[in-house]
One Martini backbone bead per residue (centre of mass of N, CA, C, O) as a GRO file, in nm:
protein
  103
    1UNK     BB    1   5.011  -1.463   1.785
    2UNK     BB    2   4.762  -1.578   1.616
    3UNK     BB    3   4.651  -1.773   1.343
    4UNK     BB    4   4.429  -1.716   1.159
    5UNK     BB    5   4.346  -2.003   1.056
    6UNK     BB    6   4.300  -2.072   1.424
    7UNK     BB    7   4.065  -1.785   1.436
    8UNK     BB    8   3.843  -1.820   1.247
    9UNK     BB    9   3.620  -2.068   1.318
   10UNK     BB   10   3.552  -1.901   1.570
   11UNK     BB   11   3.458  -1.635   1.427
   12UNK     BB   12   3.210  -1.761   1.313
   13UNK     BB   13   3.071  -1.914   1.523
   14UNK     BB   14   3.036  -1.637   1.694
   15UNK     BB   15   2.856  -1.550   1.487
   16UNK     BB   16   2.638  -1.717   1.445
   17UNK     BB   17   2.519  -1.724   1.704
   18UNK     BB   18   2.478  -1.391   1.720
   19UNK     BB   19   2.262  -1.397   1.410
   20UNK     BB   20   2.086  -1.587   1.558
   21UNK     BB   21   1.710  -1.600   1.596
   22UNK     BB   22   1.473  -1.663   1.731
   23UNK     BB   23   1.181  -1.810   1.702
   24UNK     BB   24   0.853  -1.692   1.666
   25UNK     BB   25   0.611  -1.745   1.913
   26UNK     BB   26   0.340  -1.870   1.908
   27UNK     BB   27   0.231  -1.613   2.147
   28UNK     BB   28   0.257  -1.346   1.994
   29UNK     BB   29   0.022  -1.235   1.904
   30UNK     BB   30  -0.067  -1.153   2.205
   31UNK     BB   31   0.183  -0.935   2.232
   32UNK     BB   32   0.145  -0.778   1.969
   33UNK     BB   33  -0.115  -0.595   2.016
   34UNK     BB   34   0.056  -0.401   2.241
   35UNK     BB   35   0.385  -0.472   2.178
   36UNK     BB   36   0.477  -0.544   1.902
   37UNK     BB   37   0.663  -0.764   1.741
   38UNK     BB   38   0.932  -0.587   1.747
   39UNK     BB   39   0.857  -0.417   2.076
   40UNK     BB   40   0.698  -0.155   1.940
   41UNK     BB   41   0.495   0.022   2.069
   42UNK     BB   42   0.183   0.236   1.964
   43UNK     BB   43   0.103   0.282   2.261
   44UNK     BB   44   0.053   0.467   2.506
   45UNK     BB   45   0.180   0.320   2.804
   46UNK     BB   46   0.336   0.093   2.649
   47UNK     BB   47   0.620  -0.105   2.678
   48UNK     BB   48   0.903  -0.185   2.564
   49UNK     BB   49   1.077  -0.485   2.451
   50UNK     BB   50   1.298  -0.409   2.269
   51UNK     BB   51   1.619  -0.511   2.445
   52UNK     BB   52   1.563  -0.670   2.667
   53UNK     BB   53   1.630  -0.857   2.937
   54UNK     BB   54   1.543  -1.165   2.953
   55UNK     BB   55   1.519  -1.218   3.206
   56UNK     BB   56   1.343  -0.978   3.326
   57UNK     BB   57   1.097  -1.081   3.131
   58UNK     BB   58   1.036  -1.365   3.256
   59UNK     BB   59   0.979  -1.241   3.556
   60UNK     BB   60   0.768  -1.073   3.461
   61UNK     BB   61   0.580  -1.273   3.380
   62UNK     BB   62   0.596  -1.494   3.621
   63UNK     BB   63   0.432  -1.211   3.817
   64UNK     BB   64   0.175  -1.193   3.636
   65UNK     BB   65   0.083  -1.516   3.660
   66UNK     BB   66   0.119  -1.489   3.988
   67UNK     BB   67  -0.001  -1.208   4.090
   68UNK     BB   68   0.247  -1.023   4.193
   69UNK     BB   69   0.219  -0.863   3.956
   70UNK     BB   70   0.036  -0.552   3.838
   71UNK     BB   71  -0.206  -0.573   3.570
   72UNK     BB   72  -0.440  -0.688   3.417
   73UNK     BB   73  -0.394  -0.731   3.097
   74UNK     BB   74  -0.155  -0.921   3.187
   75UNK     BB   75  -0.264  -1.143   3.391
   76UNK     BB   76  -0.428  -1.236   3.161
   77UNK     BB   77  -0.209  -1.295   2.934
   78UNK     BB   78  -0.025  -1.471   3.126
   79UNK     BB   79  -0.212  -1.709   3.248
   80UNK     BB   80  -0.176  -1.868   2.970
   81UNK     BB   81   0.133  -1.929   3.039
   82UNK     BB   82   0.396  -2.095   2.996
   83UNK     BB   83   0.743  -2.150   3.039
   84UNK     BB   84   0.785  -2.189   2.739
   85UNK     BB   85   0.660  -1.967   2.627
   86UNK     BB   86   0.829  -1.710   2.801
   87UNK     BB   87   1.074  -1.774   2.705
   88UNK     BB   88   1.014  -1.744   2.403
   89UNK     BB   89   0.971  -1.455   2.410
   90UNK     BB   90   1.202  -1.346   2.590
   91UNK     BB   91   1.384  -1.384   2.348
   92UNK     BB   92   1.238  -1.261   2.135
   93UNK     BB   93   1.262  -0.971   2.240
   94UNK     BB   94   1.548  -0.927   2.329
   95UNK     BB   95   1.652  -0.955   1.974
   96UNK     BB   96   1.552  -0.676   1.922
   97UNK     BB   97   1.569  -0.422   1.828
   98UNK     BB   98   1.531  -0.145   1.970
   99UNK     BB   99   1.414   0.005   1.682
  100UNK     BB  100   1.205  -0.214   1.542
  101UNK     BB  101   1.317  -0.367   1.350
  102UNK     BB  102   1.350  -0.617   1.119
  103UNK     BB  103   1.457  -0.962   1.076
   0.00000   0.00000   0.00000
């Protein structure tokens, strides 16, 4: 069994590390509209983003934007991302609550 002291240094770094949360992504308020800031969206037919897989996430932006993927108001709305714009959603989106807690 390893000494508390030699231990502990370890988790704290990995508590840190997994408790802060993404910054906000410039292009949120685009995808807050539909989907909502926390991810939890409030009109029926509009699918939940909060804590879904952010690789998932991203590949489904990216299949929206070169038009892999249908669905219009999607395809209008990805086609103005970038590759960085996508990633920082896909983060921001992953690391929400389920319950769509604000954080």
């Amino acid at each position: 069994m390893l000494p508390l002291p030699s231990v502990l240094p370890a988790l704290l770094f990995a508590t840190a590390a997994v408790a802060s949360p993404p910054p906000k992504p410039a292009r949120l308020g685009f995808c807050a509209a539909c989907h909502g800031e926390n991810g939890v969206a409030t009109a029926a037919g509009i699918p939940h983003l909060a804590a879904q897989d952010r690789e998932y996430l991203a590949a489904a932006l990216r299949q929206y934007r070169n038009g892999d993927r249908t669905a219009t108001p999607m395809r209008t709305a990805a086609g103005a991302l970038s590759d960085a714009d996508i990633d920082a959603l896909a983060a921001w989106y992953a690391a929400q609550p389920r319950d769509g807690a604000a954080r």
